[in-house]
C-alpha positions in Angstrom: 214.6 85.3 187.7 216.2 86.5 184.1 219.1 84.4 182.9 221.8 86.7 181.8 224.8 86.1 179.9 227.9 88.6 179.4 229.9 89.0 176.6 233.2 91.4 176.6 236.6 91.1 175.4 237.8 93.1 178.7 237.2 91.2 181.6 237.3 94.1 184.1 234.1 95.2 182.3 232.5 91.7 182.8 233.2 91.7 186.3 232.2 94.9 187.0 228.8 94.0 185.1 228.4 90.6 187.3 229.1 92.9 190.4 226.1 95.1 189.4 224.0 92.4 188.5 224.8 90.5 191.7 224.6 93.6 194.6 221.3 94.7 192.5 219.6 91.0 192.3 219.0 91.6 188.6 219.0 87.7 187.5 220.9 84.7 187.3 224.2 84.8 186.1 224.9 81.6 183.7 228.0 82.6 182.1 230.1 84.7 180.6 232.8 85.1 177.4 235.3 86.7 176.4 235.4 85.5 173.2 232.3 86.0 170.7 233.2 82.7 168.8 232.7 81.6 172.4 229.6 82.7 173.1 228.2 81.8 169.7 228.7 78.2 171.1 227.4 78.7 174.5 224.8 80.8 174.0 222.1 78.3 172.2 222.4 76.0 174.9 222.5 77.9 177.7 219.7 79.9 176.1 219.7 83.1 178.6 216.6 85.5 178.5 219.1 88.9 178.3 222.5 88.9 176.7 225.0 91.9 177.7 227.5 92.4 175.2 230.1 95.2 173.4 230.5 96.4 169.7 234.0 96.2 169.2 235.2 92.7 169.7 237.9 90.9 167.9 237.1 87.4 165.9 233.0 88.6 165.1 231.5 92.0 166.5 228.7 92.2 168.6 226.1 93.3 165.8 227.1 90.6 164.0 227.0 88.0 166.5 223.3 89.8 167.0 223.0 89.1 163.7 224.2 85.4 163.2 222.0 84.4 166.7 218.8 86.0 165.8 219.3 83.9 162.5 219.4 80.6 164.5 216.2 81.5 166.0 217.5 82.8 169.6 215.0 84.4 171.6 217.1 86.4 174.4 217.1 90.1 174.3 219.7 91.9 173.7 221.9 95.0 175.4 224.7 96.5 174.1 227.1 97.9 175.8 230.4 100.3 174.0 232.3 103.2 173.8 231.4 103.7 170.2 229.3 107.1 170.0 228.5 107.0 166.4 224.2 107.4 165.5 225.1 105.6 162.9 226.7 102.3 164.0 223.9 102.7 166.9 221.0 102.5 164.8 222.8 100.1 162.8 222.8 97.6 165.9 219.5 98.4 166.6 218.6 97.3 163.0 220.3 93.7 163.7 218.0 93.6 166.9 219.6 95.2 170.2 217.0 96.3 172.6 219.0 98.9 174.2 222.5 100.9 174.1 224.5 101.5 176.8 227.4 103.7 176.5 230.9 103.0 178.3 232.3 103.8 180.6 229.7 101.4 182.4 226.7 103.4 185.0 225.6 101.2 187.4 222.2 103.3 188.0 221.8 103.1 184.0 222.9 99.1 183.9 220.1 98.1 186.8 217.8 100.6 185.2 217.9 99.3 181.5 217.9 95.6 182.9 214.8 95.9 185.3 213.1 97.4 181.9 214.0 95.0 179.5 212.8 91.9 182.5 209.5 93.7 182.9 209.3 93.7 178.7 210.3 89.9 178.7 207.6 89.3 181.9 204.7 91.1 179.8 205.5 89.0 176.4 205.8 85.8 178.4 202.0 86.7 180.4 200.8 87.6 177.0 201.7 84.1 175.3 200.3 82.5 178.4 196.7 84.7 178.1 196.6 83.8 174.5 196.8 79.9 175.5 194.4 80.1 178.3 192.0 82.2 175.6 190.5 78.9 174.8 188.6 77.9 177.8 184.8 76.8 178.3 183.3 79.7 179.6 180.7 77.7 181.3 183.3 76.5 183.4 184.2 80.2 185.0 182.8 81.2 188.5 180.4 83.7 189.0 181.4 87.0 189.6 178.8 89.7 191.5 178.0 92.6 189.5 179.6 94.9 191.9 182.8 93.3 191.5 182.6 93.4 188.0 181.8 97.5 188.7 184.7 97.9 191.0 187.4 96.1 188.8 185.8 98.0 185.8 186.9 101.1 187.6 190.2 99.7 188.5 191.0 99.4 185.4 190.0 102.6 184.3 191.8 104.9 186.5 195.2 102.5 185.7 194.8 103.0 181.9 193.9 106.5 182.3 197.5 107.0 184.7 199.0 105.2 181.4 198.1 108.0 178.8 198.5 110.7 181.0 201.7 109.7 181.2 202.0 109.2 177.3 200.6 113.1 177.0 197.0 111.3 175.3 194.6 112.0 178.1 192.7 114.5 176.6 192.5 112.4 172.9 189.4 111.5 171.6 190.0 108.4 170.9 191.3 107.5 174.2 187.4 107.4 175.9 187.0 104.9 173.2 190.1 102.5 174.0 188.8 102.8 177.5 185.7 101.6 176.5 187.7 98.9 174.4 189.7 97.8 177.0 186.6 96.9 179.2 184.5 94.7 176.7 188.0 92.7 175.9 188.3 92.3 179.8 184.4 91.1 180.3 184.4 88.9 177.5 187.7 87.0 178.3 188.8 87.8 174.8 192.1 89.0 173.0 192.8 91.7 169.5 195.1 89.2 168.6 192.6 86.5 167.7 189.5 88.9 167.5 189.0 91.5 164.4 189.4 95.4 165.8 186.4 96.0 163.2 184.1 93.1 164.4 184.5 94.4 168.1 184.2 97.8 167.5 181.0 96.8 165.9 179.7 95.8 169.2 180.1 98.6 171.0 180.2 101.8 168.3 177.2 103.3 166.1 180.4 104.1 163.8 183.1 101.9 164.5 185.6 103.0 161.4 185.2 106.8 163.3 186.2 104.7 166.3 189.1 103.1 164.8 190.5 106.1 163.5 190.1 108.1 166.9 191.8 105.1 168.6 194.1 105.5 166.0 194.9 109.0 166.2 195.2 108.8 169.8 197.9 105.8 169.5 200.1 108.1 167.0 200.5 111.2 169.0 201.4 108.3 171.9 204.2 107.6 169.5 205.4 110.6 168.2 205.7 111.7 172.3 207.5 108.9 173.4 209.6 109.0 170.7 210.3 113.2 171.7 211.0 111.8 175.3 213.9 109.3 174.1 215.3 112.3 172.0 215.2 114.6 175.3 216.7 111.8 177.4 217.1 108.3 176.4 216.9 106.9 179.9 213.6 108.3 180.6 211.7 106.3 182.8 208.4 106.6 180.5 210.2 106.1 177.5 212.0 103.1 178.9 209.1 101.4 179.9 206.8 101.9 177.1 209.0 102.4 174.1 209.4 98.4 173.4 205.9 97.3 175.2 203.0 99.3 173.7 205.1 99.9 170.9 207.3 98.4 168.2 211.2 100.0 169.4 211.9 99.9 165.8 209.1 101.8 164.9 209.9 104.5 167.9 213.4 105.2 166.4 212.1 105.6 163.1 210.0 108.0 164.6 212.8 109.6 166.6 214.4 110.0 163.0 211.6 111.5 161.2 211.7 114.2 164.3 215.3 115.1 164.0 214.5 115.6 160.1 216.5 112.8 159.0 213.5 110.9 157.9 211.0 111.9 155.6 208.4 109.3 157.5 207.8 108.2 160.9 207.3 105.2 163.0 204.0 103.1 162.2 201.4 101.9 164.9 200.3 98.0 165.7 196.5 98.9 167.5 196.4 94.9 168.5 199.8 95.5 169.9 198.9 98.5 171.6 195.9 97.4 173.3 196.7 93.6 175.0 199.9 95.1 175.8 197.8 98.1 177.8 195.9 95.6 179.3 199.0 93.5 180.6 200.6 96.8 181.7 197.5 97.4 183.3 196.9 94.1 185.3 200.7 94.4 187.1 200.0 97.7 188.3 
């Protein structure tokens, strides 16, 4: 269960936030502030894995309090929660490191919904570290699996990655056969992008693997640039939501959001490692 830590200089809002998170079993509740000086002390020892807070608060403001935490190395994720409507001040706070904005006055469908998200994005990083330290295992030392179950989970996994882009809008990409295909030998093998080169993979299982790479990559990008039209049509979009800060970078999805309203002259940029063990842990808890 998440850890969660409110911080609000009204204290109707912070009870109305415990209330959600309470009749909607969200996490733990380990304390709250109404003061950011406050929570500046609290916060690194009670180390909670999400952090509600506002913008406008008096003594230090809640980008800067963002700010001065993600300085001292805190881990928790962050959701904002104000009245303030301005894109700029938004993006702003999503430059010092917010994972989400929440407007006021307060949903509850949109609180439980943005919290569930950010938990599932906090559940995949945490199973990712764990697969990278379990990476180094003698692989004499695994049981035998049967061919046919090998067959059927290779299927699984297909039809679950294949639910993924469709709901991306990459189905019918070229490169998407190949990520497939990619997906499969990391799974077999026991093995992880993040310590293993793309290029020497794709070497293994492509006549031309710089074609493949470039397919994959083509494939990832129009990923982006939808989910980033998605968040422009509706930011609570449950596709959007969900994959906007786990197969991709969120930073890099609102630059891309930016370079769609015109008010960029470049997009968002791609992370293939990223994009593929993250696929793979999205796939596993479906």
């Amino acid at each position: 269960m998440m850890k969660i830590y409110i911080v609000d200089d009204d204290i109707s809002v912070i009870k109305m936030l415990e209330e959600i998170i309470l009749d909607e079993v969200l996490g733990e509740l380990i304390g709250s502030s109404l003061s950011s000086k406050k929570a500046l002390e609290e916060i690194p020892i009670l180390k909670p894995d999400i952090i509600l807070l506002d913008l406008l608060m008096p003594e230090v403001d809640g980008t800067t309090l963002v700010e001065i935490l993600k300085e001292q190395e805190c881990q928790s994720k962050f959701i904002m929660i104000s009245q303030v409507s301005s894109k700029k001040i938004i993006g702003e706070a999503y430059e010092r490191g917010i994972t989400f904005y929440i407007s006021k006055p307060v949903n509850k469908r949109e609180v439980a919904t943005v919290i569930r998200n950010v938990t599932d994005n906090i559940m995949i990083e945490q199973n990712l570290d764990k697969i990278k330290k379990v990476l180094n295992f003698d692989s004499h030392n695994q049981p035998t699996v049967s061919p046919s179950s090998v067959t059927g989970q290779q299927d699984s996994l297909e039809k679950k990655i294949k639910v993924i882009f469709s709901r991306l809008g990459i189905l019918g990409e070229s490169g998407c056969d190949e990520m497939i295909k990619l997906c499969k030998y990391i799974k077999e093998g026991k093995i992880s992008l993040t310590s293993n080169k793309l290029k020497d993979i794709s070497n293994e299982i492509s006549d031309n693997p710089k074609a493949m790479e470039q397919r994959i990559r083509r494939a990832i990008n129009r990923g982006l640039s939808n989910i980033a039209s998605l968040g422009i049509e509706d930011y609570l979009n449950e596709v959007f939501v969900k994959y906007s800060n786990t197969l991709f970078d969120f930073e890099q999805v609102r630059l891309e959001m930016e370079y769609l309203r015109g008010k960029k002259a470049y997009g968002g940029k791609i992370n293939i490692k990223k994009f593929i063990d993250n696929l793979i842990l999205l796939v596993d808890e479906m």
